[in-house]
C-alpha positions as CSV (number, residue, x, y, z in Angstrom):
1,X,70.4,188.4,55.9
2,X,73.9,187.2,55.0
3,X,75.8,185.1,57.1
4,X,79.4,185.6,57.7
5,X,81.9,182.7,56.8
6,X,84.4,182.5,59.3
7,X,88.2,184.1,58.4
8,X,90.9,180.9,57.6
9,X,93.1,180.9,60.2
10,X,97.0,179.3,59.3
11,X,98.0,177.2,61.8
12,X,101.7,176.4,63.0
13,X,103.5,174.7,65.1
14,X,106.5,175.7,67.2
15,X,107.2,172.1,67.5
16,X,110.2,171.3,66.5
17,X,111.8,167.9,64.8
18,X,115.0,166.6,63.9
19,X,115.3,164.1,61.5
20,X,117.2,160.4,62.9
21,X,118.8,157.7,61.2
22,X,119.7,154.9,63.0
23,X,122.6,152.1,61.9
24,X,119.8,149.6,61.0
25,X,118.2,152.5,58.2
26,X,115.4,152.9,60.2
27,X,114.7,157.1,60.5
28,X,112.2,159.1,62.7
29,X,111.6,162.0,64.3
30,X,112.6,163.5,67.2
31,X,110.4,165.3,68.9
32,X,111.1,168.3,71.2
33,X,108.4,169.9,73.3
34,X,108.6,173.6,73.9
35,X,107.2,175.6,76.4
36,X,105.7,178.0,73.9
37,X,103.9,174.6,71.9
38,X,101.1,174.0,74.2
39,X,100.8,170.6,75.9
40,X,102.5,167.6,75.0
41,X,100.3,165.4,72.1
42,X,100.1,161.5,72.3
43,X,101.5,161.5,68.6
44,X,104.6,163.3,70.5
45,X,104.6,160.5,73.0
46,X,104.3,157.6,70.3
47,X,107.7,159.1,68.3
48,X,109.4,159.6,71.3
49,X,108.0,156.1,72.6
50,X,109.2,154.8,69.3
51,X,112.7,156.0,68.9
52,X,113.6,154.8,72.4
53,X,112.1,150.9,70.8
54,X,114.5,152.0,68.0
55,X,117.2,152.9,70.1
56,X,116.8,149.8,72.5
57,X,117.3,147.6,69.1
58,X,114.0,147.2,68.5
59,X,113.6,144.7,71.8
60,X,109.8,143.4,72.1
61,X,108.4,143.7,75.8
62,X,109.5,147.0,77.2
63,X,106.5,149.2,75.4
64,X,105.1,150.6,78.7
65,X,108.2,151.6,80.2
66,X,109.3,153.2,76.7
67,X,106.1,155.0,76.6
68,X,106.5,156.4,80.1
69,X,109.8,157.4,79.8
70,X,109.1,159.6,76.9
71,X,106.0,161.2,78.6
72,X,108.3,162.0,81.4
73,X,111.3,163.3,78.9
74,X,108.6,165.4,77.1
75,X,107.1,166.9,80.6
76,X,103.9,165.7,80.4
């Protein structure tokens, strides 16, 4: 008996980015969740997390408070 391979499914996102580039050359992404994207990822978190660092001036000591804000920015 033959077994059947499953069909390749394409996934996409509805996520979508826009590129940033700060005064110091630095670039990322920024992030913005959706309602029609599913829950919020962690990598979502750590850009968001990360551009605040960036925006801040790139400031050592403030990590957790960066990270929280962006979870609550992004609604998770």
């Amino acid at each position: 008996m033959a077994t059947r391979k499953p069909k390749a499914t394409k996934r996409t996102s509805s996520v979508k980015t826009k590129a940033t580039v700060f005064s110091n050359g630095h670039a990322t992404a920024s992030v913005a969740a959706t309602s029609a994207a599913g829950p919020v990822t962690a990598e979502q978190i750590r850009a968001r997390a990360y551009e605040l660092f960036l925006a801040r001036g790139g400031a050592h000591g403030d990590d957790l408070a960066d990270w929280l804000r962006a979870e609550r920015e992004l609604g998770r």
